[in-house]
C-alpha positions in Angstrom: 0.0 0.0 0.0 1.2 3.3 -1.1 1.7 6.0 1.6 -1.0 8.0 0.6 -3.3 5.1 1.7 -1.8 4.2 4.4 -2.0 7.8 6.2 -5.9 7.8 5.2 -6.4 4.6 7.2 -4.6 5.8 10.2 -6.8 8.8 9.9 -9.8 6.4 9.5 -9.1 4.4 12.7 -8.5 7.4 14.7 -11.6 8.6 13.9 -13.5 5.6 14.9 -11.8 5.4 18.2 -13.0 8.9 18.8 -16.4 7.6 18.1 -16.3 4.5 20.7 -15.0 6.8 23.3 -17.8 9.3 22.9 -20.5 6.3 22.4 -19.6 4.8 26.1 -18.9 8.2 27.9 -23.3 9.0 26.9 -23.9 4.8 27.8 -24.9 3.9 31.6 -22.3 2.8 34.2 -22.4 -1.0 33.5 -22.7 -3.1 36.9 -19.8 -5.5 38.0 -20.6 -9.2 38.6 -19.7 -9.0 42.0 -21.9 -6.1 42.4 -24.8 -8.0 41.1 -24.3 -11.1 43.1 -24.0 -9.1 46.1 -26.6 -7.0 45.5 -28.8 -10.1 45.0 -27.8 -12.3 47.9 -26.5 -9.7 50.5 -28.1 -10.5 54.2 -30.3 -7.5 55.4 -29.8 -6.0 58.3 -32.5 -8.2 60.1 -30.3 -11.1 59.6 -27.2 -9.5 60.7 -29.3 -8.7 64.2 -29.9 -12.6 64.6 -29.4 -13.8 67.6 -26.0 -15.5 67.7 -25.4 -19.2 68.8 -26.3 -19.0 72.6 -29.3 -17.8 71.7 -28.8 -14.3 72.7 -29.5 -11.2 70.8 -27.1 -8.5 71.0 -29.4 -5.8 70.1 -32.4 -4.8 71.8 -35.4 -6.3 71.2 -37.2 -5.6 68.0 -41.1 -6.1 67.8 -42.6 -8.2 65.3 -44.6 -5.7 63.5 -41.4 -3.3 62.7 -39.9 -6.8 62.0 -42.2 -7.3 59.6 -42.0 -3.7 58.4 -38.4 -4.2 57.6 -38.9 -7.4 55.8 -41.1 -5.8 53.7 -39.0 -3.1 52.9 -36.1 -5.2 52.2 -38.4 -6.8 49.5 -39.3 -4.0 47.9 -35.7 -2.4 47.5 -34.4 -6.5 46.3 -37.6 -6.2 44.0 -36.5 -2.0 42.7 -33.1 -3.9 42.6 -34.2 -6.3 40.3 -35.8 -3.8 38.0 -32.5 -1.5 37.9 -30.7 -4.2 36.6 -33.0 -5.3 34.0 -33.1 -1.7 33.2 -29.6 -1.3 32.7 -28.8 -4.8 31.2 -31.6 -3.3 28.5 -29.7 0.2 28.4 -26.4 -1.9 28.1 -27.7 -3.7 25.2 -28.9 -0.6 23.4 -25.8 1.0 24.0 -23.9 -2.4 22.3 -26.5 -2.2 19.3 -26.1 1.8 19.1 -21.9 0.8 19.3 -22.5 -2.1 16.7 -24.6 0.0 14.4 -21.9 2.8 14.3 -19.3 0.5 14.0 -20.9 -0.9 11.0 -21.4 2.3 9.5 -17.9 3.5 9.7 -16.8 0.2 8.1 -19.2 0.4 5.7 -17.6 4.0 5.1 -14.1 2.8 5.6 -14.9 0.2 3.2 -17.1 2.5 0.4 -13.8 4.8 0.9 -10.9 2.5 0.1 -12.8 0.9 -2.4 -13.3 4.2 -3.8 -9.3 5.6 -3.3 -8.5 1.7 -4.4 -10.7 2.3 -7.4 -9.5 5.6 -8.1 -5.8 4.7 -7.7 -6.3 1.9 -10.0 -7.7 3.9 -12.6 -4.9 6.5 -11.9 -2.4 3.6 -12.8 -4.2 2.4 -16.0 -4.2 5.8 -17.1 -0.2 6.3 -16.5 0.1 2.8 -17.8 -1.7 3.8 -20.9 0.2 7.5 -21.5 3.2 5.4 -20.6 2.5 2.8 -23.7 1.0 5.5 -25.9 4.7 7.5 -24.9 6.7 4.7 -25.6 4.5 3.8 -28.8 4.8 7.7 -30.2 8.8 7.9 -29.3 9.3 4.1 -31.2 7.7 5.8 -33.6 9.3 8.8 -33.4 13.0 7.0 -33.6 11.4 5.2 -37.1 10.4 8.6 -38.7 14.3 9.4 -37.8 15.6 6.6 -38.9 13.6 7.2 -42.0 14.9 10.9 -42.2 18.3 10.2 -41.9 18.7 7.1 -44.4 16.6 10.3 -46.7 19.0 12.9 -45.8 22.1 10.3 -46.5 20.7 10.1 -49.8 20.1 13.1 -50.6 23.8 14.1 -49.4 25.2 11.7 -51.6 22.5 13.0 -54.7 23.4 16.7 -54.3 27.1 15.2 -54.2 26.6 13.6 -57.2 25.4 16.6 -58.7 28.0 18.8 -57.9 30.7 16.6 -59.3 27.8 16.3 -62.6 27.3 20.3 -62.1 31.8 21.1 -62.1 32.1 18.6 -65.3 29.2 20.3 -67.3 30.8 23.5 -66.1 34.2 22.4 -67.4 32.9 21.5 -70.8 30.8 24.8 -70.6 33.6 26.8 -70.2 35.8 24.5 -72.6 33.1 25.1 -75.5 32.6 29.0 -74.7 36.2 29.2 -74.7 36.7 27.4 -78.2 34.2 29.5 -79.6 35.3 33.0 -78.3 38.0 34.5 -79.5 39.1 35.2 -75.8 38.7 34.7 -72.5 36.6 37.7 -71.3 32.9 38.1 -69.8 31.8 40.8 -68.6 33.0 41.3 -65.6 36.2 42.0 -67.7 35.0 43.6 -70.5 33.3 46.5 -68.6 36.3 48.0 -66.6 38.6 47.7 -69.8 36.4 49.6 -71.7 36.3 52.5 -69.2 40.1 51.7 -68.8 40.6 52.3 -72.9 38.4 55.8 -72.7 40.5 56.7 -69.8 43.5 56.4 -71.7 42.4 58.5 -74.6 41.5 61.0 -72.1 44.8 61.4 -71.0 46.6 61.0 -74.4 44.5 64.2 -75.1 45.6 66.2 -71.3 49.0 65.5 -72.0 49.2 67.0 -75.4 47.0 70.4 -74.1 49.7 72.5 -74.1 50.6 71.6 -78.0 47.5 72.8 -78.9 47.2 75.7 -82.2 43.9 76.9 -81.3 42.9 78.9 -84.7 44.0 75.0 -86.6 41.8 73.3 -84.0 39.2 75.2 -84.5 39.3 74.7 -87.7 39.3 70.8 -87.5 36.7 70.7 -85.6 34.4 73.2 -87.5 35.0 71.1 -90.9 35.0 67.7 -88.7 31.8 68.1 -87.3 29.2 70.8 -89.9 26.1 70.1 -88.5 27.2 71.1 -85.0 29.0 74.7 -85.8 25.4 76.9 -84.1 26.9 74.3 -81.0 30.3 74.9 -81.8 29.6 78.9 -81.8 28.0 79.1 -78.6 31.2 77.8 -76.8 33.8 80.4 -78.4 33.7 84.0 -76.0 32.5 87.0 -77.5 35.5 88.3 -77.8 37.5 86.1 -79.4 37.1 83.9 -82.7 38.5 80.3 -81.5 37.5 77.6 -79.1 39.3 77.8 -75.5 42.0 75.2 -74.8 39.5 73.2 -72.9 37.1 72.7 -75.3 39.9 71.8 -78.3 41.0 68.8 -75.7 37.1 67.6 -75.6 36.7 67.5 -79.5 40.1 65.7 -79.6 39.0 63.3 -77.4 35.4 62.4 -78.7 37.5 62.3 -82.2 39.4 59.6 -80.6 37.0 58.0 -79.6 34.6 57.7 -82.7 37.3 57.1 -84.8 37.7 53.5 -82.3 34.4 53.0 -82.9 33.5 53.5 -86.0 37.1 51.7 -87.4 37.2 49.3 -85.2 34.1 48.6 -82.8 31.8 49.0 -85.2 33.4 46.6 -88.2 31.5 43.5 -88.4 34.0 41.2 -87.7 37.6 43.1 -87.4 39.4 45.5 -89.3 41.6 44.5 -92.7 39.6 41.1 -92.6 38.6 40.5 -96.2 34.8 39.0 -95.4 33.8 41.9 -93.5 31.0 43.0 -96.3 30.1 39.2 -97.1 29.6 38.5 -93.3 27.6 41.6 -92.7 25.2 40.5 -95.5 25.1 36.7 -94.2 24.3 38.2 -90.3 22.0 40.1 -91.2 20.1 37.0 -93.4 20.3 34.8 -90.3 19.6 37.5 -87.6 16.6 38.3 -88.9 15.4 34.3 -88.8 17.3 32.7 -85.6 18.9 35.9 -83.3 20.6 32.6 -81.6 22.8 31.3 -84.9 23.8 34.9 -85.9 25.3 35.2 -82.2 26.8 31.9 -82.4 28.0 32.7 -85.8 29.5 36.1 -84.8 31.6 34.1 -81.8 32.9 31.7 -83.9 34.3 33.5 -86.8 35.6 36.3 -84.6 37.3 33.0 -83.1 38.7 32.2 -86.2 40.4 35.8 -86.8 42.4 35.3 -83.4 43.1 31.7 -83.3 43.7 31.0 -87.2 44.3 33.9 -88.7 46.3 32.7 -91.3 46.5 35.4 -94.5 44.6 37.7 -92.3 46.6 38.4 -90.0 48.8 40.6 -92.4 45.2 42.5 -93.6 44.8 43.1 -89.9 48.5 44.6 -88.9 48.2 47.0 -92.1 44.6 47.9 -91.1 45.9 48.8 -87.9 48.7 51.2 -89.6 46.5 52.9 -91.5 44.0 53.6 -88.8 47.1 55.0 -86.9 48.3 57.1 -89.6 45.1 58.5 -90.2 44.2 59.5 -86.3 48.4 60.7 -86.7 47.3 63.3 -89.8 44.0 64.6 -87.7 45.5 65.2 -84.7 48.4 66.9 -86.2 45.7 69.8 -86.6 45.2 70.2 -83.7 48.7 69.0 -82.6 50.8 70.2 -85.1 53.9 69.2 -83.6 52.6 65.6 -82.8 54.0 64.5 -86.5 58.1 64.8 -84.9 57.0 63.0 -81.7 57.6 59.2 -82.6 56.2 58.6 -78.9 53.0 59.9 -79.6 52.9 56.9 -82.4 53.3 54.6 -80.0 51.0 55.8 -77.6 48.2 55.9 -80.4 49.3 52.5 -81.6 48.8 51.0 -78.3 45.0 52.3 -78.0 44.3 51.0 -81.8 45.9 47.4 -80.0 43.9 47.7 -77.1 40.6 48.8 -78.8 40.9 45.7 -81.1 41.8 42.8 -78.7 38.6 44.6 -76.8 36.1 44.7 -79.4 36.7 41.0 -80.1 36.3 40.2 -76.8 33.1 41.9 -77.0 31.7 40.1 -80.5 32.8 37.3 -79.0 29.5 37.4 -76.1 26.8 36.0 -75.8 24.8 39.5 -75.4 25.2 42.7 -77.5 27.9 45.2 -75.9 27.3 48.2 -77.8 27.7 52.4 -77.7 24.4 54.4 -77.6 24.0 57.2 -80.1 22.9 60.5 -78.4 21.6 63.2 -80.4 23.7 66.0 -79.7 21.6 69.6 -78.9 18.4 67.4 -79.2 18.7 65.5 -76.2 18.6 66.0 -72.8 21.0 64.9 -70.1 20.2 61.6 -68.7 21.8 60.5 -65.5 21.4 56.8 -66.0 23.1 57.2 -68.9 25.4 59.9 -68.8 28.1 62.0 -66.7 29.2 65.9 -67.1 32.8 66.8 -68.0 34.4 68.7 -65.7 33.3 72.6 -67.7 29.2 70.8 -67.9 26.3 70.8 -66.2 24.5 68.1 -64.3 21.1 69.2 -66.4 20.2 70.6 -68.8 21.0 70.4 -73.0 23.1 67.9 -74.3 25.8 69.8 -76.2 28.7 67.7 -77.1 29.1 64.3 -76.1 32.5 63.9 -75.7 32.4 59.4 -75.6 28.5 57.9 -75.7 27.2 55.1 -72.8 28.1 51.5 -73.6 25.5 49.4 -72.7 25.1 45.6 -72.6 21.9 43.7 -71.9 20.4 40.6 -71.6 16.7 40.5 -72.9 16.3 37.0 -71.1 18.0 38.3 -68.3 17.3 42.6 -66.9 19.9 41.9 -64.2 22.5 40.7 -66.5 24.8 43.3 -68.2 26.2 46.8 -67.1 26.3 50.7 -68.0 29.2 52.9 -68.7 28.0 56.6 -69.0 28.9 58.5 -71.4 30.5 61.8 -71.0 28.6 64.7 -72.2 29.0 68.4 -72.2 25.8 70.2 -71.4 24.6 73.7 -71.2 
């Protein structure tokens, strides 16, 4: 038994103790046995005044008629006697059936009570038992889902592993088939700093020859290089005086620079001094307009060809690049006149033609378009998405001169994919 139960019993018994006590304190006094017999065969008082064996009395003499009056006294208390005890022996067994009756009825109550704890402990254990084997059911079950999980997750491990060594081979062969059909190894994350690296370096090829500069010949040049912007051209000369400022010459030689990269060398469909530049134009144009996807492919893999096999090319290519240096050489002498004597100047232009070629394969060699966007100079207005101010511009306004356009590649598949150099502009 549980101790719980065992301090309810106590309790119990205690209780029915109490109850005896109380149950005989309210009872009668219950006679003796020697009481009784004495009371019932005690000598009265006339027999103790017998007279003795000599004969003699030692009391007076008593009369016969209070003789008789004692006798009959003496019967009446043995006969009051007699009915006392009845009465009590009947109180007496009251008082035992009251005690037996109460008795009952707190073992009865005792009994109804531990049956009840005893029932209610009982169900108390069947219900533990049962939370116990529904526990011990749900955490069996529990170690099978994990066992489950984890023979899942191993195979999924070794999947995704699988897939990753699947994943680094198609990337290999990925990058083995881009790289045989591209003439080099750039993406864009290369192309786009060289290209603001190449208009840097015209920039300062132009600073550096500022102080060579015959403004009234510059002026010139520029007027006959570019007609249709002279109203333009006339609102940047002072008042005053009749030829551009200093500052000005060195923007028109650099945007000269750059178009002339452009259009001789960006701009050719395949590379300059290679002899299938018209035929290819014709035959990307026929397949661009049916399947956008050959052309590109088409475009890499000939632009391939020029770098990996030039064969007979390659000599159509080095005088193309002369030329195009001589020619940039005669223009800027105009504005440079003493640029002619300086053999380092050559070089220095020589190196940009180099690095504007090796670049604009690179970019025909893409998957996406990487191309300069016309602005229409005094028409449009500045853009700052697409454009920057020189340093003598303003942030707003007119687009005046623009000095090298954006370059812009995108991705129509793909808005995230591609990049924006601004162009520099001159706006009033």
């Amino acid at each position: 038994m549980s101790e719980p139960q065992e301090t309810e019993k106590k309790s119990l018994d205690q209780q029915h103790e109490a109850t005896l006590t109380r149950e005989t304190e309210h009872s009668m006094p219950v006679p003796s046995k020697e009481n009784v017999n004495e009371a019932t065969h005690s000598t009265p008082e006339l027999a103790e005044q017998a007279v003795d064996s000599t004969g003699q009395s030692d009391t007076p003499f008593i009369s016969t008629e209070d003789s008789n009056k004692r006798v009959f006294r003496w019967m009446e208390e043995k006969e009051q006697t007699a009915c006392d005890k009845d009465l009590m022996i009947n109180s007496l067994a009251e008082s035992l059936q009251i005690h037996k009756e109460i008795v009952e009825r707190v073992q009865r109550e005792k009994d109804a009570y531990e049956e009840a704890m005893e029932k209610k402990h009982r169900e108390e254990r069947n219900s533990l038992m049962m939370q116990h084997e529904q526990a011990k059911a749900a955490l069996e079950e529990h170690r099978e889902r994990c066992a489950r999980l984890e023979v899942a997750y191993q195979s999924v491990v070794q999947e995704l592993e699988t897939k990753k060594q699947e994943y680094k081979r198609i990337e290999a062969n990925f990058y083995s088939h881009v790289r045989s059909i591209r003439p080099t190894d750039d993406d864009l994350s290369t192309i786009q700093p060289e290209i603001g690296h190449l208009l840097s370096q015209m920039n300062n090829l132009c600073m550096s020859l500022r102080s060579k500069i015959d403004r009234d010949s510059a002026t010139a040049f520029v007027q006959e290089r570019w007609p249709a912007m002279n109203e333009s051209i006339k609102e940047l000369i002072k008042a005053e005086e009749t030829t551009l400022d200093s500052g000005y010459i060195t923007l028109f030689a650099e945007k000269f620079l750059v178009e002339t990269m452009i259009e001789g060398i960006v701009r050719q469909p395949i590379h300059p001094g290679v002899s299938i530049n018209e035929a290819f134009q014709q035959v990307d144009a026929w397949i661009r307009a049916r399947n956008e996807e050959w052309a590109t492919r088409l475009r890499q893999q000939v632009s391939a060809l020029v770098v990996k096999q030039p064969a007979e090319e390659q000599q159509s290519i080095e005088k193309a690049k002369e030329a195009l240096v001589e020619h940039i050489m005669d223009q800027l002498s105009r504005i440079y006149p003493a640029i002619k004597e300086d053999a380092n100047q050559a070089k220095k232009i020589l190196n940009i033609v180099n690095r504007a070629a090796r670049l604009s394969l690179a970019m025909k060699g893409q998957e996406i378009a990487i191309k300069p966007v016309s602005v229409q100079e005094g028409v449009a207005t500045f853009d700052s998405t697409l454009m920057k101010p020189v340093n003598k511009g303003k942030p707003e306004g007119r687009v005046l001169v623009v000095v090298s356009p954006p370059f812009v590649a995108t991705d129509p598949s793909d808005p995230e994919h591609g990049f924006v150099i601004p162009g520099k502009v001159l706006c009033v």
